[in-house]
C-alpha positions as CSV (number, residue, x, y, z in Angstrom):
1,X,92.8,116.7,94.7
2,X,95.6,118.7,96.9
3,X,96.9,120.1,93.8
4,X,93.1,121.6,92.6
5,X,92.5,122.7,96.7
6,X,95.8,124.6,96.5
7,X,95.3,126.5,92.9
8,X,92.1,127.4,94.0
9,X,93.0,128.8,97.2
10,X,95.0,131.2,96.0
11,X,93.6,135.0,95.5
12,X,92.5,136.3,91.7
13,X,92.9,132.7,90.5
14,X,90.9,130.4,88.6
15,X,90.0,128.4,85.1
16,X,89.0,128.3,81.8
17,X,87.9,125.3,81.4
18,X,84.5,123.3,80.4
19,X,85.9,119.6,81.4
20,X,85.3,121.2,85.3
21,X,81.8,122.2,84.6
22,X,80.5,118.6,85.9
23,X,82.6,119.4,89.3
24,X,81.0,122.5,90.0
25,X,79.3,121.7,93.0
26,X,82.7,120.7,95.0
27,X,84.3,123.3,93.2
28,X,81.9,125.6,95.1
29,X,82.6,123.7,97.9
30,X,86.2,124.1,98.0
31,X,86.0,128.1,97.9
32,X,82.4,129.4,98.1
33,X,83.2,132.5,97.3
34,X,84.5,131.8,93.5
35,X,83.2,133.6,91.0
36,X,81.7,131.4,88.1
37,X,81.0,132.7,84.4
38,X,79.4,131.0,81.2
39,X,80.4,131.5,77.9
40,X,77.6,129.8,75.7
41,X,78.1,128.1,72.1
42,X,76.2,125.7,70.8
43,X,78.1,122.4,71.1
44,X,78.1,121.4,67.0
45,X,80.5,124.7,66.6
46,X,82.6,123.7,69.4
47,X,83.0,120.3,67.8
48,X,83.6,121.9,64.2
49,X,86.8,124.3,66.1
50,X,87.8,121.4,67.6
51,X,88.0,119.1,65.1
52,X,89.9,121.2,62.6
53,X,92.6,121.5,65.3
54,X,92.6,117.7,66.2
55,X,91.8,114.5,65.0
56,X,89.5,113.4,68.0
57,X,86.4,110.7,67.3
58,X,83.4,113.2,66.3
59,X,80.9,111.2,67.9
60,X,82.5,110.8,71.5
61,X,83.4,114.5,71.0
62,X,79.8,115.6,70.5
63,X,78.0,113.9,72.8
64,X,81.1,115.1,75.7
65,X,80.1,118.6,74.4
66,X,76.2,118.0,74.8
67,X,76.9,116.7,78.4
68,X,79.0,119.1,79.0
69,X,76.5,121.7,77.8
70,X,73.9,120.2,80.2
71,X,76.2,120.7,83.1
72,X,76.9,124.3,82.0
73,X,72.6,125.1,81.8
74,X,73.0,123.5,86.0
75,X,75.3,125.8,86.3
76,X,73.3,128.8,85.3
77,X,70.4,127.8,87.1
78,X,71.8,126.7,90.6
79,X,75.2,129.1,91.3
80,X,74.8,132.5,92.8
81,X,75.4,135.3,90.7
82,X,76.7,133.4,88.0
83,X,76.9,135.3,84.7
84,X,76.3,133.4,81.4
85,X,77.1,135.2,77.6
86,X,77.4,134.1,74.3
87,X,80.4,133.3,72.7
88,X,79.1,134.9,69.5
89,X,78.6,138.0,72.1
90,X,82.8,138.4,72.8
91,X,83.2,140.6,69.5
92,X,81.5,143.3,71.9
93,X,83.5,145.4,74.0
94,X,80.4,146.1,76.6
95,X,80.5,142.2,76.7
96,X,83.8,141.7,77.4
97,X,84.0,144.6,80.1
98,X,81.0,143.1,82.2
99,X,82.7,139.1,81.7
100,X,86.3,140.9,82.9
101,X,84.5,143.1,85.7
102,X,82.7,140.4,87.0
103,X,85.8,138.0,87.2
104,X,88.3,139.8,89.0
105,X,87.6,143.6,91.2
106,X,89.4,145.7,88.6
107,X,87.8,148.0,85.7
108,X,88.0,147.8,82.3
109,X,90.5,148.7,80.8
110,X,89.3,150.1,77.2
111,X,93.0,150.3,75.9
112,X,93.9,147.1,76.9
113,X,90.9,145.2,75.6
114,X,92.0,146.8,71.9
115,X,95.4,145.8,72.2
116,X,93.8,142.0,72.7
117,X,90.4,142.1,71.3
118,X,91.8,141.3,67.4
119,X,94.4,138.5,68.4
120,X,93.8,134.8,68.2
121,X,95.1,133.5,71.0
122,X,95.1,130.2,71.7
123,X,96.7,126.7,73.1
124,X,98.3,124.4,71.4
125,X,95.3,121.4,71.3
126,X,97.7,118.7,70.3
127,X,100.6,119.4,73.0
128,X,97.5,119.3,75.5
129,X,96.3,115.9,74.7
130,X,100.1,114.7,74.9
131,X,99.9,116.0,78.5
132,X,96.5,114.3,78.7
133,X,97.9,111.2,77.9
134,X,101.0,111.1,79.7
135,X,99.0,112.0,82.9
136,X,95.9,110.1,82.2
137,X,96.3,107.5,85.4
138,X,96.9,110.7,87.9
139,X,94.1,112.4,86.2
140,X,91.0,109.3,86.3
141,X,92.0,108.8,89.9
142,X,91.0,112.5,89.9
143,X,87.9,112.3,88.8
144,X,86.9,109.1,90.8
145,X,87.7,111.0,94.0
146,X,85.7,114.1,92.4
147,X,82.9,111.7,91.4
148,X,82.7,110.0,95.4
149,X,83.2,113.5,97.1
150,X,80.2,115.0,95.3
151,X,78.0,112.7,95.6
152,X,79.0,112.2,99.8
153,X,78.5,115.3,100.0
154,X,75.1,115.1,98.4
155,X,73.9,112.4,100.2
156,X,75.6,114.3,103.5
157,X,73.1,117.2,102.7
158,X,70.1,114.6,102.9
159,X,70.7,112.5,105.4
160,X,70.3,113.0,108.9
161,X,73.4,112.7,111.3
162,X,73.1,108.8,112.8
163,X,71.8,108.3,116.0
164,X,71.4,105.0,118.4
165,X,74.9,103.8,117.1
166,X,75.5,100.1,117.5
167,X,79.7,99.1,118.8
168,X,80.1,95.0,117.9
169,X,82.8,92.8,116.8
170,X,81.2,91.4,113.0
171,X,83.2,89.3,110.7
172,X,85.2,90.0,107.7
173,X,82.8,88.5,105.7
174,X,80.1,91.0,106.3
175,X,81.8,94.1,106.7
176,X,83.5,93.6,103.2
177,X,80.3,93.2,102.1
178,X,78.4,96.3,103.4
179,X,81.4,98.3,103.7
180,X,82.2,99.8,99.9
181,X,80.6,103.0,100.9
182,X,83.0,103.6,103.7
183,X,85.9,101.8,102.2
184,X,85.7,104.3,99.4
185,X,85.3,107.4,102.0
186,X,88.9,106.2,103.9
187,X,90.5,106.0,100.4
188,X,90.0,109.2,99.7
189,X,90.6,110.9,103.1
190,X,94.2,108.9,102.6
191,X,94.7,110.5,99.3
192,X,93.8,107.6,97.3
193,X,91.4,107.0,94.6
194,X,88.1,105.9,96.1
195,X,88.3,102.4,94.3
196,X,91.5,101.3,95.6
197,X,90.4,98.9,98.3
198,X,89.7,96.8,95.8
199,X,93.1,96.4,95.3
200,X,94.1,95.4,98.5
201,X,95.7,91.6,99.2
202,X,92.1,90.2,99.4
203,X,93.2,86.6,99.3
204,X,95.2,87.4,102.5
205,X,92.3,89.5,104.2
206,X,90.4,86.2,104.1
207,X,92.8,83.6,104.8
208,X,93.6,85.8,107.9
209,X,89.6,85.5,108.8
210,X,89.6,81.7,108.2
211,X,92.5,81.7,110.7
212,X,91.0,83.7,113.7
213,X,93.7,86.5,113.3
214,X,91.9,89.0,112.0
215,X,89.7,91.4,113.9
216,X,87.0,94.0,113.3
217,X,85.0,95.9,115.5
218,X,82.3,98.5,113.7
219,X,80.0,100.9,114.7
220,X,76.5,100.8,112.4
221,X,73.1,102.9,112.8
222,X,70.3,101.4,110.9
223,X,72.7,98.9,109.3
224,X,75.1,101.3,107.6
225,X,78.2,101.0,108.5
226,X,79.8,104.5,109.8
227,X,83.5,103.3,111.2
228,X,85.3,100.2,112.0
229,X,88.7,99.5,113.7
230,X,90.3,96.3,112.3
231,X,93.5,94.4,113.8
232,X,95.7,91.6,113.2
233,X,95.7,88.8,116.1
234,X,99.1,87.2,116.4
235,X,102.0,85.4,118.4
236,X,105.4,87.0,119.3
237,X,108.8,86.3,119.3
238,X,109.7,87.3,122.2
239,X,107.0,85.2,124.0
240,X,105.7,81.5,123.7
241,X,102.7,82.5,125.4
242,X,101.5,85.9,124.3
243,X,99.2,87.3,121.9
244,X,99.8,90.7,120.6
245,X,97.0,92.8,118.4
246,X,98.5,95.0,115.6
247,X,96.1,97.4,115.3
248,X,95.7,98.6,111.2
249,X,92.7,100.3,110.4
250,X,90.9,102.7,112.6
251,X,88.2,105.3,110.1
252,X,85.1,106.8,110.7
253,X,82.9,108.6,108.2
254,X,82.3,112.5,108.2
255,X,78.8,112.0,108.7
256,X,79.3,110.4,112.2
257,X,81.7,113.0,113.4
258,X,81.0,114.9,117.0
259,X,80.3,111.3,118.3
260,X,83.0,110.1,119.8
261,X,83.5,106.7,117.4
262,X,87.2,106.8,117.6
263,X,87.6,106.2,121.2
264,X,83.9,104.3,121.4
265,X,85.3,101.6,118.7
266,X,89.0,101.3,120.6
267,X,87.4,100.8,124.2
268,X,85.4,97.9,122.2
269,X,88.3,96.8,120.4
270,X,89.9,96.7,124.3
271,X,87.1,94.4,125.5
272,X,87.2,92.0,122.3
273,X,91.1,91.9,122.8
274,X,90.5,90.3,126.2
275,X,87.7,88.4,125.4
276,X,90.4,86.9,122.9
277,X,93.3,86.3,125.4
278,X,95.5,89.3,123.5
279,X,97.9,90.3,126.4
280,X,99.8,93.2,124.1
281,X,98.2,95.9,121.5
282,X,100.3,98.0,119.1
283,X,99.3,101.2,118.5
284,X,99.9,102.9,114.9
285,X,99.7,106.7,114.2
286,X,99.9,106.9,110.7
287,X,101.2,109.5,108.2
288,X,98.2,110.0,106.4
289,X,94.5,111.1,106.8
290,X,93.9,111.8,110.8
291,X,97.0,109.4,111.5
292,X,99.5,112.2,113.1
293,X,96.1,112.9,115.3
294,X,95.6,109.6,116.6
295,X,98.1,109.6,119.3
296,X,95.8,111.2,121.5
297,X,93.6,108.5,121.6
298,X,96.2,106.3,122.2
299,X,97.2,108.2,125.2
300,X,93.9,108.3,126.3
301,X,93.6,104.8,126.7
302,X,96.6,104.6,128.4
303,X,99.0,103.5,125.3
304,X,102.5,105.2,125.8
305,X,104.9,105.6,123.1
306,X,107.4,102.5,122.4
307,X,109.8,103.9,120.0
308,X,108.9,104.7,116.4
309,X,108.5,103.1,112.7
310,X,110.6,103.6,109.8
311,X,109.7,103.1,106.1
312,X,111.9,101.4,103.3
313,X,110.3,100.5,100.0
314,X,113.0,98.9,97.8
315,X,113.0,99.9,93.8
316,X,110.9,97.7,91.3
317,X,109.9,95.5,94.7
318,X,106.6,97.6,95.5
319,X,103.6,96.8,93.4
């Protein structure tokens, strides 16, 4: 997702590519002022090009193209001064002037477009699906974190921000249960695919709980769940009688920001330490998401820095 913010923040610079049509509402969102175009064809001649170029599975490929197709007719209807041609139209030189004009703030350029307009220029469709292939993994996470963004930020656009917002300790059990929504929303503010906590050392998450060691404080409006703060309760070398709490995960959803949650769910965390006999409570500010912000809470709280935390993962040892 940092690779398609960065390409499209750059001036003059965009795509030519139907697979993005389904992502054109985040697209839009990433840089509203993009200019958007729609070159029409109906999908049983795209599938007839593409199948003399590649062997793909006809069937598949024509009911992508029809979805795809659909996506394009959303596009036409709900994007702002979107222009849509025919393909069968390009052979014009009016056609092609208004399609380059409206793309990018220069004129057309009649010699230019005579130079081009009886060339056959094209990719190479079988060295493209080798680069599929090979980055097929980076590429579904990609459109999972695609797929959860547009649809939080459909569901942002409905909803009302949350109001009488409820700080309580709640166990495991119950927050893994409710929590998918917001589990996926921290995976992707991390950079992860939104799916990935289910990948997480479950078995350990709830032998922890059976134990007493692990913590969670959340903060929930009407029963959804908008942040939680979750810490591991255990004893120290150094001491035979202390308790330390390693604090782990501390996220809060966009659509609870302005509230205050952070620091609201680590002054609750605070009580339910005490409440627990924790004497000790380490502080991480991580590299990722809002961790290099979260030092300021920290402070705020009274927490002062005690050295740092260094990173080694050994080859073949990290799964």
């Amino acid at each position: 997702m940092e690779d398609v913010c960065s390409w499209l923040s750059q001036d003059y610079t965009g795509a030519v590519d139907t697979a993005a049509a389904p992502w054109w509402r985040m697209i839009h969102a990433i840089r509203p002022d993009i200019r958007a175009a729609a070159i029409r064809r109906p999908p049983e001649e795209v599938v007839d090009s593409l199948m003399r170029v590649h062997a793909f599975d006809r069937a598949i490929l024509t009911k992508t193209m029809r979805q795809l197709d659909a996506k394009l007719d959303q596009i036409e209807a709900r994007v702002p001064g979107v222009l849509s041609v025919q393909f069968s139209d390009l052979a014009r030189e009016d056609v092609c002037a208004r399609l380059f004009e409206h793309c990018i703030p220069y004129q057309h350029d009649h010699d230019h477009w005579l130079n081009l307009a009886g060339q056959n220029i094209q990719i190479s469709v079988p060295a493209q699906m080798r680069y599929y292939r090979a980055n097929k993994t980076q590429l579904d996470n990609l459109v999972k974190t695609a797929k959860h963004q547009t649809i939080a930020d459909l569901s942002r656009r409905r909803s009302e921000p949350p109001d009488g917002v409820t700080i309580q300790e709640e166990p495991y059990e119950v927050v893994w249960k409710d929590g998918n929504a917001l589990f996926a929303e921290h995976c992707v503010d991390v950079g992860e695919p939104p799916d990935e906590y289910t990948r997480k050392n479950i078995p350990l998450f709830e032998k922890l709980s059976a134990n007493g060691a692990w913590l969670i404080v959340t903060a929930r409006s009407n029963g959804r769940l908008f942040g939680y703060l979750s810490s591991l309760l255990t004893h120290v070398l150094d001491s035979t009688t202390l308790i330390q709490a390693t604090q782990l995960s501390l996220f809060v959803s966009a659509d609870a920001r302005g509230m205050n949650l952070p620091l609201r769910l680590e002054r609750a965390a605070l009580d339910a330490y005490q409440a627990r006999g924790v004497g000790r409570v380490v502080f991480r500010a991580g590299a990722r998401g809002s961790g290099p912000k979260m030092g300021a809470i920290y402070r705020r709280l009274g927490a002062e820095e005690d050295g740092r935390t260094y990173r080694l993962d050994l080859p073949g040892r990290v799964q």
